[in-house]
C-alpha positions as CSV (number, residue, x, y, z in Angstrom):
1,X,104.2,68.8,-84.4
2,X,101.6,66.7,-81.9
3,X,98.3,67.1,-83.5
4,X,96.2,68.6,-80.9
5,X,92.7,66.8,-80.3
6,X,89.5,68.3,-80.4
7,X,87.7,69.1,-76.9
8,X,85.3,66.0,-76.0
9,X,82.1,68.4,-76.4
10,X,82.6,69.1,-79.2
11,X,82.6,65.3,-80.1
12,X,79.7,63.7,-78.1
13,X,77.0,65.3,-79.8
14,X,78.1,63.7,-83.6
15,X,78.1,60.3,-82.0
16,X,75.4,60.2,-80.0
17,X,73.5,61.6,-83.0
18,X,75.2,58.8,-85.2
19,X,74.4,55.7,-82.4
20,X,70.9,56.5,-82.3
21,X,70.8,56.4,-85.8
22,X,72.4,53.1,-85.5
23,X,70.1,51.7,-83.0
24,X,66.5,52.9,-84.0
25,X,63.8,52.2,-82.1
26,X,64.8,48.5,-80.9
27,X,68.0,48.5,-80.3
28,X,70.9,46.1,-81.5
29,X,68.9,43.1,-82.0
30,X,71.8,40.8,-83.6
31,X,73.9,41.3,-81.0
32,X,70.9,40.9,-78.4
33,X,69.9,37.6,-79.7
34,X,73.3,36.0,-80.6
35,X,76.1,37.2,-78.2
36,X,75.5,35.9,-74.5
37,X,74.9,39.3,-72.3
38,X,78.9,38.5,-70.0
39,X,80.7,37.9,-72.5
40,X,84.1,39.3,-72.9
41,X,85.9,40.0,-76.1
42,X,89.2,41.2,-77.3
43,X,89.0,42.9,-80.5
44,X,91.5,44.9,-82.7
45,X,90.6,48.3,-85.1
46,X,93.6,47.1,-87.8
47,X,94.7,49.2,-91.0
48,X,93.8,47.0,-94.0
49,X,95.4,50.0,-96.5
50,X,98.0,51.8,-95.9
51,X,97.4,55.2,-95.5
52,X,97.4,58.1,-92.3
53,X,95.1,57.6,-88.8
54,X,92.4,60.4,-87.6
55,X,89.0,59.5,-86.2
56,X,90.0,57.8,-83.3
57,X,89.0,60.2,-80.4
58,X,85.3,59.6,-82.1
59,X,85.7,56.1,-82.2
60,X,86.4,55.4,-78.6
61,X,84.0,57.7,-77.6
62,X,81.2,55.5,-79.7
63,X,82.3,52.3,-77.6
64,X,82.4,54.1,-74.5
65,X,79.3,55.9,-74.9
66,X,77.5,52.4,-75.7
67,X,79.6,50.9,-71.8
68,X,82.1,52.5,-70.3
69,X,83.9,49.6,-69.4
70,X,85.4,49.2,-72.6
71,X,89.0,49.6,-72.4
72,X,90.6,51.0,-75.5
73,X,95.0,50.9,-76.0
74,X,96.0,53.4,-79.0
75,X,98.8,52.5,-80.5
76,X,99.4,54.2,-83.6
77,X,97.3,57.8,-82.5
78,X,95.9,60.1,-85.1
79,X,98.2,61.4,-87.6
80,X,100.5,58.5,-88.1
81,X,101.3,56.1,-90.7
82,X,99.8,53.1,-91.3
83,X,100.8,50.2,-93.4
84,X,98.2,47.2,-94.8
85,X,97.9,44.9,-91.7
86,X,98.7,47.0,-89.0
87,X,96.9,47.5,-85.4
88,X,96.1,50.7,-84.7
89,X,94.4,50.5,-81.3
90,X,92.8,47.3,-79.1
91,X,89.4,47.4,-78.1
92,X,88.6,45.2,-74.9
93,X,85.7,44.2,-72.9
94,X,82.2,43.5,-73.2
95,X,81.4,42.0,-76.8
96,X,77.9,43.4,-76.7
97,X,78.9,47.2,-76.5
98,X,82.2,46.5,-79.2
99,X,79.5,45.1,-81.8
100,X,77.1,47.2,-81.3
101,X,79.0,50.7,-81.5
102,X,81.6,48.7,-84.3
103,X,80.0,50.3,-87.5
104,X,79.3,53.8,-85.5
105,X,83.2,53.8,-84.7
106,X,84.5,52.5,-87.9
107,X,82.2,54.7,-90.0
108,X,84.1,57.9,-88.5
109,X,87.2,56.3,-88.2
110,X,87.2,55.0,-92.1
111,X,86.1,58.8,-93.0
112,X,88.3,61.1,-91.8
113,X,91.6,58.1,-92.3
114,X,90.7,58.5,-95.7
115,X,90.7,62.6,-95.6
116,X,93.8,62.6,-93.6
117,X,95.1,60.1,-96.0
118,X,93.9,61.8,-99.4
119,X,95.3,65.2,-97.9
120,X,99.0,63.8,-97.1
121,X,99.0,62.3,-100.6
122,X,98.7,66.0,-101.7
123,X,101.2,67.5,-99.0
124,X,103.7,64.6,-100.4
125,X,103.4,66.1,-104.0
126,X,104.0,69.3,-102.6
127,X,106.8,68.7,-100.4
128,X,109.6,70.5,-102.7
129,X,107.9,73.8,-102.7
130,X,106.7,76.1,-99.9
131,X,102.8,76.1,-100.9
132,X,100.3,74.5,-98.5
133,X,97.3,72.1,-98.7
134,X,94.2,73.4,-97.5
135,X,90.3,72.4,-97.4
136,X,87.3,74.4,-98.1
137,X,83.7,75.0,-96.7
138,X,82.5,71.8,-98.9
139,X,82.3,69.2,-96.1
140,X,79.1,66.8,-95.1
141,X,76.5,69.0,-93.2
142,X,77.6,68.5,-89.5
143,X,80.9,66.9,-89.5
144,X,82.9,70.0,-90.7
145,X,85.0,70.7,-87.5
146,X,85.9,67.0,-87.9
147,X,86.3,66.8,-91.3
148,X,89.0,69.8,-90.7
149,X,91.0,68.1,-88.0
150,X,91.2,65.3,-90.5
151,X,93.2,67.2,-93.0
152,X,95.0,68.6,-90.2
153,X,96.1,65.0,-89.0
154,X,97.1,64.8,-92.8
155,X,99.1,67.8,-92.7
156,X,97.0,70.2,-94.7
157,X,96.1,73.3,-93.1
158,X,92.3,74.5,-92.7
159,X,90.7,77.4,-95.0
160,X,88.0,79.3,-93.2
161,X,85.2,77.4,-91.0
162,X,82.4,78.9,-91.8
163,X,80.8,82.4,-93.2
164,X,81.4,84.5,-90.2
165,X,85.2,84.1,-89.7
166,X,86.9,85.6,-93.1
167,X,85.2,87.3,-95.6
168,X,85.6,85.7,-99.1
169,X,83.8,87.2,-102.1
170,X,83.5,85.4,-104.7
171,X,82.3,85.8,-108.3
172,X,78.9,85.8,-107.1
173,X,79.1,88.8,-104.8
174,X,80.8,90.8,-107.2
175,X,78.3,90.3,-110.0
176,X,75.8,90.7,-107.6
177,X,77.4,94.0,-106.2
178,X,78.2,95.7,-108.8
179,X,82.1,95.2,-109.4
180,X,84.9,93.9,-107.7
181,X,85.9,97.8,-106.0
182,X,82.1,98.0,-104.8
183,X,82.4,94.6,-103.2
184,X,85.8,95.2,-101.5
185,X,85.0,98.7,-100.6
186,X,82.0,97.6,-99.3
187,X,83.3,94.6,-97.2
188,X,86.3,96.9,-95.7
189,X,83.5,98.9,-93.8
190,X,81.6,96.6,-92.5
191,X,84.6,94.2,-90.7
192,X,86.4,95.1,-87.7
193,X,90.2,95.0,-88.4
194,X,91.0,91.6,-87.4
195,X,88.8,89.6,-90.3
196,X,90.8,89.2,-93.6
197,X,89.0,89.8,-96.8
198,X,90.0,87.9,-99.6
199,X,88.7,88.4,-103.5
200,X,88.2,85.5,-106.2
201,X,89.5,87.0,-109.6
202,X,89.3,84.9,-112.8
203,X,91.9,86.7,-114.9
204,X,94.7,88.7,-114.6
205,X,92.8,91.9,-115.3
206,X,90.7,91.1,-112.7
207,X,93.9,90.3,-110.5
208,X,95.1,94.2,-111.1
209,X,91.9,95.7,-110.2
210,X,91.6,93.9,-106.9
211,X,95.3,94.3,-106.0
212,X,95.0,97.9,-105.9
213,X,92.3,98.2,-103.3
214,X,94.5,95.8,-101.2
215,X,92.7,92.4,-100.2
216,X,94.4,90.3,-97.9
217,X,94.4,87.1,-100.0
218,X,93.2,86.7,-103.7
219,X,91.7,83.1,-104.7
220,X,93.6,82.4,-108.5
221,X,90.1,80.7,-109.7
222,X,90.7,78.1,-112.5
223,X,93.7,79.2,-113.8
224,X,96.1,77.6,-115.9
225,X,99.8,76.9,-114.8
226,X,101.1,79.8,-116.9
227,X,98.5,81.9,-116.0
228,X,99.1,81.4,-111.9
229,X,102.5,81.9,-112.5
230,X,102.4,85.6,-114.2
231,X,99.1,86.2,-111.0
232,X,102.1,85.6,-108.7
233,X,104.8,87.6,-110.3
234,X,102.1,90.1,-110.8
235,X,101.1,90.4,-106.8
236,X,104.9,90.3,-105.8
237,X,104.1,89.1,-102.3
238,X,101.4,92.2,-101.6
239,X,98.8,89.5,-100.8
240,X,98.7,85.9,-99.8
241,X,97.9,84.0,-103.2
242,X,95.9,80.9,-103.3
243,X,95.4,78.7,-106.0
244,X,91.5,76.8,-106.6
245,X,90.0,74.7,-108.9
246,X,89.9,70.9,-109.7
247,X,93.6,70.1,-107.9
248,X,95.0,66.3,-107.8
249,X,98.0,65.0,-106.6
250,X,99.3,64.7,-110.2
251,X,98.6,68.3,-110.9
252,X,99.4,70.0,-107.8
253,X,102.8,69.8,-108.0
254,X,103.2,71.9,-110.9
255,X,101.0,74.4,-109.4
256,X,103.0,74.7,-106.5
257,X,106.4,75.7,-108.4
258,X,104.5,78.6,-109.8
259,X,104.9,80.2,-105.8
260,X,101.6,80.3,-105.0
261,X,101.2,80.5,-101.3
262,X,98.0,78.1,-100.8
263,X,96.6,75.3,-102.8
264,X,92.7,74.9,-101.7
265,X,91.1,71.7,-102.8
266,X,87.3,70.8,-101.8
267,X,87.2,66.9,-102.6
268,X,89.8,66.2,-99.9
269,X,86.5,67.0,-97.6
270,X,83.7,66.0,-99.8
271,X,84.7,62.9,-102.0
272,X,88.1,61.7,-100.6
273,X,87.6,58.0,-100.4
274,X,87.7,56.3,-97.4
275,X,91.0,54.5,-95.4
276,X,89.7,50.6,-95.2
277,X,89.9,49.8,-91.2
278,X,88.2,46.6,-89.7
279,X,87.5,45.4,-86.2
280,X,89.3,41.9,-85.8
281,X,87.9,39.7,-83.5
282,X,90.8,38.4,-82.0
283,X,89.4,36.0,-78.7
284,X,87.3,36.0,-75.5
C-alpha cells in the first residue's frame, strides 16, 4: 500500500524551527565565504546502509525553504529499500542553498530512515504471525507526528498520538484510583462512545478482573512468553491484546506465536539508531 505523505503544514513549522537553529544569528558563514554566490551544483542524497527511506518530504522542504530553485528528483520515495550505495533522490541547483540546508535535511532524513528501518527489522521477524508492530507516546518532544509516519513507512502501525485520543490507564492510574474497576468504571463515563479504553494489567489475576468490566484493549505489561500466551487464551478474542515491554527483533518473534494481537515497542521512536545517508557532491 502507497504510504500516504503528511500535509506540508504540518511539516514547515519543524524545519523552519530546525534551519534557524542551524543558522543562528549570522547565517551560513562557511558557505558565505568559500562557495562563489552563482554557482551551480549537482549533488546526490545516497544510502550508505542499507536499510528503508522516510524523511524525504522534510528534506526537500529544508532545501527549498533555504531557495526555491532547487530542483530535487526522488527516486527511491519513502518506504522503500535501500541498499549500501544507492541514490535515493538528486538535489540540483544553487550550491549555497544545498550546503547550507545539507545537515538540516540529512538530520531528518537520517532519523526517521533509521525508525522506518529499525521498525521493518521488527515487522520482518514477525512476518509468520498475524501480530503487528506498533510505536508508543515516547518520541522526541516535537517530532512525534513524524516520528509515527516513520514507523509507518517501515510498516509498523501507530499506537495512540497523544493523551486525548484513547484512554490508556496504566498502573499509575489504578494505584492512584483506587483499583482497576474504579479506574475503568470511572473512565467509561466520562468518554463518549467512540474513544477505546484500554487497561495495563501485570498478571493474570489482574487480566480476569479487567476482562470482566470489558476494556477494549488490555496492555500484557512485562510478561513472560508463557505468561502472554495463557493472557491470550484467557481473553479468547473479547479484547484486542497487546504485548509491552523491552521487545527486540530477536525476541519478538516468539512473542508473536503466542497470538497476541499488537506488539508495542517505544525504542523504535526514542533510541532507534539512525540510517547513514550522505550528500555526494557529484559536479557543477
Amino acid at each position: 500500500m502507497k504510504l500516504a505523505p503528511l500535509p506540508a503544514i504540518m511539516l514547515e513549522p519543524l524545519v523552519r524551527a530546525a534551519l534557524l537553529e542551524d543558522l543562528g544569528r549570522a547565517g551560513d558563514i562557511t558557505t558565505e565565504a568559500t562557495v562563489a554566490k552563482y554557482h551551480h551544483a549537482k549533488t546526490v542524497l545516497a544510502a550508505r546502509q542499507t536499510g528503508v527511506v522516510a524523511g524525504l518530504d522534510l528534506a526537500m522542504l529544508a532545501f527549498r525553504l533555504i531557495n526555491p530553485d532547487v530542483e530535487i528528483s526522488v527516486g527511491r520515495p519513502d518506504g522503500s529499500n535501500v541498499v549500501e550505495g544507492e541514490v535515493i533522490a538528486s538535489v540540483v541547483g544553487p550550491a549555497r542553498a544545498i550546503l547550507t540546508a545539507e545537515r538540516t535535511a540529512l538530520n531528518f532524513l537520517c532519523h526517521l530512515s533509521g525508525i522506518a528501518t529499525a521498525t521493518a527489522s521488527i515487522v520482518a521477524a514477525v512476518r509468520e504471525h498475524p501480530a503487528k508492530i506498533t510505536c508508543t507516546r515516547k518520541t522526541t518532544p516535537g517530532l512525534r507526528a513524524v516520528e509515527k509516519y516513520a514507523v509507518r513507512a517501515g510498516g509498523g502501525a501507530n499506537h495512540r498520538f497523544g493523551l486525548d485520543d484513547a484512554i490508556l490507564i496504566k498502573d499509575n492510574h489504578i494505584a492512584i484510583a483506587g483499583g482497576i474497576r474504579t479506574a475503568i468504571e470511572r473512565a467509561r463515563v466520562s468518554v463518549g462512545h467512540l474513544v477505546k479504553i484500554e487497561v495495563e494489567v501485570d498478571t493474570l489475576a489482574q487480566l480476569e478482573e479487567a476482562l470482566a468490566l470489558a476494556p477494549d484493549a488490555v496492555l500484557l505489561d512485562n510478561m513472560s512468553v508463557d505468561k502472554l500466551r495463557q493472557a491470550v487464551a484467557l481473553v479468547a478474542g473479547r479484547a484486542i491484546t497487546e504485548a509491552s515491554g523491552r521487545i527486540t527483533a530477536a525476541t519478538a518473534p516468539a512473542v508473536a506465536a503466542t497470538g497476541v494481537d499488537l506488539i508495542s515497542i517505544g525504542w523504535l521512536t526514542h533510541s532507534a539508531p539512525i540510517l547513514d545517508i550522505g550528500l555526494d557532491y557529484r559536479g557543477s
